[in-house]
C-alpha positions in Angstrom: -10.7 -11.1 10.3 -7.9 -13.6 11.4 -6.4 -13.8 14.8 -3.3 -12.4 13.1 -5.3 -9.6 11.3 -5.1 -10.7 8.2 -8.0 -9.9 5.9 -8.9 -10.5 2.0 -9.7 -8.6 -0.6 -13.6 -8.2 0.1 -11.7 -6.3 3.0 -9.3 -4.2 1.1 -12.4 -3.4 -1.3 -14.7 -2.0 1.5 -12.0 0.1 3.1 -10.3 1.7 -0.1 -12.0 3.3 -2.7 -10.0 2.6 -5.4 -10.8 -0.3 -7.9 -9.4 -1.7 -11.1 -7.0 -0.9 -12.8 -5.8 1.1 -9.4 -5.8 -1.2 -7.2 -2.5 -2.1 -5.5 -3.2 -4.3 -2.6 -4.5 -8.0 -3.1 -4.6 -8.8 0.8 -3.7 -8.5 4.2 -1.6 -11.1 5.5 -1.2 -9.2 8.9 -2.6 -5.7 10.5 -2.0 -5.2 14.4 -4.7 -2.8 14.1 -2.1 -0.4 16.0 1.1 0.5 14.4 1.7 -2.2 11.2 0.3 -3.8 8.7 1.6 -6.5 5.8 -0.1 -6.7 2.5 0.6 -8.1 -0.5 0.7 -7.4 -4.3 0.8 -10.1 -6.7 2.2 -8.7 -9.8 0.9 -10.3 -13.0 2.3 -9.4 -16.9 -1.3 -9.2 -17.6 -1.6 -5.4 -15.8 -2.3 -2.8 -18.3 0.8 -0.8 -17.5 2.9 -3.1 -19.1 1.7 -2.6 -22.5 3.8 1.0 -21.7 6.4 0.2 -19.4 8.1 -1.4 -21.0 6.8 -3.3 -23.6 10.2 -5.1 -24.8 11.5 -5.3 -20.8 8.3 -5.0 -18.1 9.1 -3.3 -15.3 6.5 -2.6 -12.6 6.9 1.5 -12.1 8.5 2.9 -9.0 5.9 5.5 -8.7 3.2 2.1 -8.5 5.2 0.4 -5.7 4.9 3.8 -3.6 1.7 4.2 -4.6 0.9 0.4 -3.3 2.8 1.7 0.2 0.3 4.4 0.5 -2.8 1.9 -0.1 -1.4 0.0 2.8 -0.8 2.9 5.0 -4.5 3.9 3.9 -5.6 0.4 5.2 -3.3 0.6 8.6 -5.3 4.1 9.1 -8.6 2.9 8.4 -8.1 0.0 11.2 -5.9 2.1 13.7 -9.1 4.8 13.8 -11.6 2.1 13.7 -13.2 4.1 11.3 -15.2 2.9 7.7 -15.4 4.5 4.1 -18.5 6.6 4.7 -17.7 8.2 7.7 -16.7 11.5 6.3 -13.1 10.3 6.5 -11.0 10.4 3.6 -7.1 9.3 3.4 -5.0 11.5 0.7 -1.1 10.5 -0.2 0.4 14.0 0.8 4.2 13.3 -0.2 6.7 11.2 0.0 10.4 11.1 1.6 13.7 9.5 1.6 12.0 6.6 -1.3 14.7 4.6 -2.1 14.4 1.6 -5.4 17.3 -1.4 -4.4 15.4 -3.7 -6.7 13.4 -4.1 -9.9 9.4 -5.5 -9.5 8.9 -7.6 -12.2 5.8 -9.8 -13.6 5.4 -13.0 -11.8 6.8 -10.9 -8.3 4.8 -11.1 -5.0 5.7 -7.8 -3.7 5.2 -8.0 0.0 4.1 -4.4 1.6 5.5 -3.2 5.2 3.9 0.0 6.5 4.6 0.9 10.0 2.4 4.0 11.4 5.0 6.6 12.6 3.2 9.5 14.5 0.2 12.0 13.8 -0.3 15.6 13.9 -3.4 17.6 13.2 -4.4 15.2 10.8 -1.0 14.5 9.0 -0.3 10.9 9.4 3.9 9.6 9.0 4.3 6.0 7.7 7.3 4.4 7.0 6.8 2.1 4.1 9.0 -1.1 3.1 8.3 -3.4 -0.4 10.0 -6.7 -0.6 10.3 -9.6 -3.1 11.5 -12.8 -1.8 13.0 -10.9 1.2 14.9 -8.7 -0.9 14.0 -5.1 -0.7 12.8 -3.7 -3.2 12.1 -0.2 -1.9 11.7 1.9 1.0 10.4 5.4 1.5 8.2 7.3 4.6 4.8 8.3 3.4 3.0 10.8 4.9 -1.0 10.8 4.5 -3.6 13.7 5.0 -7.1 12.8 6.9 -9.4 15.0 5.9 -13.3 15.2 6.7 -15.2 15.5 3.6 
């Protein structure tokens, strides 16, 4: 890891458990390893969803982008707790507030990922969550995350 706390995607893969085609987050530019963390997606035309979504006009889906907010929150967790996939720990998306779309996320876009960790209570962990493309947002929401031990 960087002196910024950036990290690649060897990183991201040991931390989350989700892999290809599910996979949201390409890196880490930065991660405090306290309260935020900035990752980024690259978003390429060659993604499987766009063969649905739409096929005549690609759009990357809304419900992706906040799903691509909760990776990152997933990742700020894992590095806030100093804890590692394996350690009985496991990070669910529990819901979603206030998510706001100001922009569409289109192929070619590098959607740059803001989570900032809010609070936590008895294992309920409140993100607030912010994607960008080219400094324009293109949504915001707060994410709240379960830890549970498995």
């Amino acid at each position: 890891m960087s002196a910024d706390g950036a990290f690649d995607i060897k990183e991201v893969l040991r931390l989350l458990p989700h892999r290809y085609p599910f996979l949201l987050v390409d890196k880490v530019v930065a991660c405090d390893n306290k309260t935020t963390i900035h990752a980024v997606k690259n978003v390429s035309v060659n993604e499987p969803i766009f063969t649905g979504h739409f096929p005549e006009n690609p759009i990357f889906p809304g419900v992706l982008i906040l799903e691509a907010l909760a990776q990152a929150a997933g990742l700020l967790g894992f590095k806030i707790t100093e804890s590692s996939p394996g350690t009985n720990d496991l990070y669910l998306f529990a819901g979603v507030d206030n998510a706001r779309f100001k922009r569409q996320v289109l192929p070619g876009d590098t959607m740059n990922l803001h989570v900032t960790f809010e609070k936590e209570r008895r294992g309920i962990w409140v993100f607030k969550g912010r994607a960008d493309v080219d400094g324009e947002l293109a949504c915001s929401c707060d994410i709240i995350c379960a830890r549970r031990e498995v």
